[in-house]
N, C-alpha and C positions, 0 to 999 in steps of 0.2 A: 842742371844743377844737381849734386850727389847733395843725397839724402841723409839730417844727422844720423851716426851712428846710434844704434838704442841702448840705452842702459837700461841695464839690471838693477831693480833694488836690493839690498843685500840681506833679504828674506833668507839665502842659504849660499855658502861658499863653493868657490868652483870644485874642490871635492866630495862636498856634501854634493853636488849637481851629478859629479860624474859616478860617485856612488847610486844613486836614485837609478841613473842611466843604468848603471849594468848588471842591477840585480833586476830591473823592472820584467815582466814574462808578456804583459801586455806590449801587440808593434805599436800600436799608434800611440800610447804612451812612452813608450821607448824613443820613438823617434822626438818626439817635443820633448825630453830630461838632454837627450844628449842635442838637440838643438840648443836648448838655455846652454848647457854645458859648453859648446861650442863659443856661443856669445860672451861665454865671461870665463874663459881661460884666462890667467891673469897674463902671459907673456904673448900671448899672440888670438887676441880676442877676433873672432871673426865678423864680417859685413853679414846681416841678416841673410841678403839672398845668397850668399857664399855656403851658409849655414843651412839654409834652405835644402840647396842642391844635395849637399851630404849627406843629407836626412830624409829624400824623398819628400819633402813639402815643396809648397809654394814659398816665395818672398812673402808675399801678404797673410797667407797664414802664422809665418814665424813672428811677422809684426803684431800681429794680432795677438797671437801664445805671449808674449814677451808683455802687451799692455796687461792682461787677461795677468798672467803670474806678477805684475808690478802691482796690480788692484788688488788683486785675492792672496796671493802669495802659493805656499806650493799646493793648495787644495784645489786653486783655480788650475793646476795645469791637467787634471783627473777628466774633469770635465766628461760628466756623464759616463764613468764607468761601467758600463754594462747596464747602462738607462735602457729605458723600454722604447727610444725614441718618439719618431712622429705617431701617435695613433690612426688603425689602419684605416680605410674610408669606410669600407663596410661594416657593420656590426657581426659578432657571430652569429647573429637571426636573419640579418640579411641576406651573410655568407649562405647559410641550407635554405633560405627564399630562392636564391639562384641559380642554388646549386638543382635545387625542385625543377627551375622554370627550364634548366639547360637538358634536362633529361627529356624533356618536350621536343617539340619544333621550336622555332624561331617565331615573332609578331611577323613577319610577311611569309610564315608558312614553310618556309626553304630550313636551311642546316646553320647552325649558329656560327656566327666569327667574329672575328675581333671588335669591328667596327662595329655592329651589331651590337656584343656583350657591354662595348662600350658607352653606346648609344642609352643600351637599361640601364647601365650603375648611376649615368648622368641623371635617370628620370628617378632613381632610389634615390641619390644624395642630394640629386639637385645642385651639382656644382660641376661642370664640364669633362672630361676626360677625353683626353688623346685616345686615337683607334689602336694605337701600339700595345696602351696600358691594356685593354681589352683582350689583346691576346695574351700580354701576361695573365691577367686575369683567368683566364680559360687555363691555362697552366697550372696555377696555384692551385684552383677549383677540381683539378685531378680527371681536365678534361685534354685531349689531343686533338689537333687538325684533325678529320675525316674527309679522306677526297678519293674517290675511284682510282685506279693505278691509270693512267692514260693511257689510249690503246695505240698502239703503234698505225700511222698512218697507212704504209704499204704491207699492211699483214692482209694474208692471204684469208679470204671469204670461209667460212665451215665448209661450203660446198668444193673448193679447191683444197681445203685440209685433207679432207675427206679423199679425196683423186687422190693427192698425194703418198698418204698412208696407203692406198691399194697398189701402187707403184715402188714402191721403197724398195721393194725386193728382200722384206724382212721373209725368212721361213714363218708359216702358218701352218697349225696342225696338226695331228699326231705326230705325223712321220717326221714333223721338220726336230723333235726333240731325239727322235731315232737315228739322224742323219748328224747329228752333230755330237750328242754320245760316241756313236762309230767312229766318227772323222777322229774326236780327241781321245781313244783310246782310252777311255775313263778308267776308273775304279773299278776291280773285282773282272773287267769284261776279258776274258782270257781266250 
């Protein structure tokens, strides 16, 4: 069963809507003025998820913009303009607590990692944390993965480096810069 179509309440006209749209500088508010706008063009009003689509949102986000601007009217469609969003888990005192402890070893003595760094913030905040976050976390903190470059499995022993270099058939020695001066007839040599 299709969903009713949403109305607009008539807080602002379809070119009051599409004005707002196309002077806006902010996208994500760009994209919700010219969704409303979409939905209440007076000759050809569009289906929310039609509207959606053209604007890069979801369906359910447009339904939502559209209750949200029916309740608030157009200051509800702003909706945390350059808010400071969610607050971050750690405190700044936590952040150099950590940032201290990462300059260390790790609690089981090895090299810190995600899971790991995760493991501490879970035991600072006391509220859980994915192993993922941890590695962000290590990122933010202005720390990188460290890991050995891995040695190639069939590389030859020092003692075989070592034979080989004696074999190469590189010249060695005085005379070998005097044999190759000669051969390429260098500079000044007349």
């Amino acid at each position: 069963m299709p969903r009713p179509r949403l109305q607009l309440k008539g807080h602002l006209t379809s070119e009051e809507l599409a004005a707002r749209f196309r002077c806006c500088t902010d996208g994500r508010q760009r994209a919700r003025w010219q969704a409303l706008w979409l939905l209440s063009h007076p000759r050809q009003p569009r289906p929310a998820a039609q509207a959606a689509e053209l604007v890069g949102l979801t369906a359910d986000a447009v339904r939502k913009l559209v209750h949200r601007y029916n309740a608030g009217g157009p200051a509800a469609v702003a909706r945390r303009p350059g808010g400071p969003g969610r607050a971050p888990r750690l405190s700044p005192a936590q952040q150099e607590q950590l940032k201290a402890e990462l300059l260390g070893r790790a609690p089981d003595g090895g090299l810190w990692s995600g899971p790991k760094l995760a493991r501490r913030i879970a035991q600072l905040t006391g509220t859980p944390m994915h192993k993922a976050t941890g590695w962000e976390w290590l990122r933010k903190l202005g720390f990188t993965p460290q890991r050995p470059r891995p040695r190639n499995t069939q590389a030859a022993s020092p003692e075989e480096q070592a034979a080989w270099k004696k074999k190469s058939g590189r010249p060695r020695g005085p005379a070998a810069g005097r044999r190759a001066g000669a051969a390429g007839g260098g500079l000044g040599g007349g």
